[in-house]
N, C-alpha and C positions, 0 to 999 in steps of 0.2 A: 483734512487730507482724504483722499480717495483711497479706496479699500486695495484699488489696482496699484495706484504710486507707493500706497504703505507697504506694498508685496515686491515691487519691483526696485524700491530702495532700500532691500534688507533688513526690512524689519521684524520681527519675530513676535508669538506669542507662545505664554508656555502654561500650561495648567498644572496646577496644584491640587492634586488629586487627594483627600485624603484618605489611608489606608489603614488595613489592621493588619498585624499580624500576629500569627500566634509562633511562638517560641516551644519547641522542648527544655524544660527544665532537667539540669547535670543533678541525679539523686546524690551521686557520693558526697556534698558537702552541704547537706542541709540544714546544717548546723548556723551555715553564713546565712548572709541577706539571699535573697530569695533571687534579687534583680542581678546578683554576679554570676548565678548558677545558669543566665540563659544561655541555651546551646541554639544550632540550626533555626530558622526560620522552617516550619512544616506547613504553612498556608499562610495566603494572603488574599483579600476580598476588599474590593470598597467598603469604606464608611458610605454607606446612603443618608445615614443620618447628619452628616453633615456637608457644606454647602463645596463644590467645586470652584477656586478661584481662580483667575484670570491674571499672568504678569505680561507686561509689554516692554522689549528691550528694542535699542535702540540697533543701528545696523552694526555697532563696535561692540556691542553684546551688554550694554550699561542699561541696568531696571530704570525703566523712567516714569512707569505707573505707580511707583512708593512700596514702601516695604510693609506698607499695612492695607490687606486687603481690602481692595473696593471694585474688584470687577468679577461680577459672579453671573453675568448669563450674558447673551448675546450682545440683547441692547445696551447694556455696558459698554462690551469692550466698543463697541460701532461708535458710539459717542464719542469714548477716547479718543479712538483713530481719527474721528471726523474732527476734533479741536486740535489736533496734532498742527 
C-alpha cells in the first residue's frame, strides 16, 4: 500500500516510547515494601538506552503489526505499510 492511501484510509501509527520515571518514596511506612510506599511521579526522561517501537492499527483502531515488537525505525514500518 501507498504511504498516501495508508493515511487517507485511516490508518494509524503509534510509538512506544520507553520511559523512566522517578517516584517520591512515602517515608512514614518504611517498614513495608518499598514499591507500595511510591508517591507522585517527580520526573520523567526517555530511555535512550533503549530501542523506540513502532505499532500499526488498523482504521477500526485493531493492532495488526502483533503484539511483539518488530518495527523500530523507519525502514520498518515503510515495509509494513508497503505489504499492507
Amino acid at each position: 500500500m501507498e504511504l498516501k492511501e495508508f493515511v487517507q484510509k485511516g490508518y494509524t501509527i503509534n510509538a512506544q516510547v520507553p520511559v523512566v520515571e522517578t517516584h517520591e518514596v512515602n517515608l512514614e511506612n518504611l517498614e513495608e515494601d518499598m514499591g507500595d510506599n511510591l508517591g507522585e511521579v517527580i520526573d520523567t526522561w526517555i530511555d535512550d538506552s533503549k530501542l523506540v517501537s513502532y505499532d500499526i492499527l488498523d482504521p477500526d483502531g485493531e493492532l495488526i503489526s502483533g503484539y511483539k515488537p518488530t518495527l523500530f525505525d523507519d525502514e520498518d514500518v515503510r515495509a509494513f505499510i508497503a505489504n499492507l
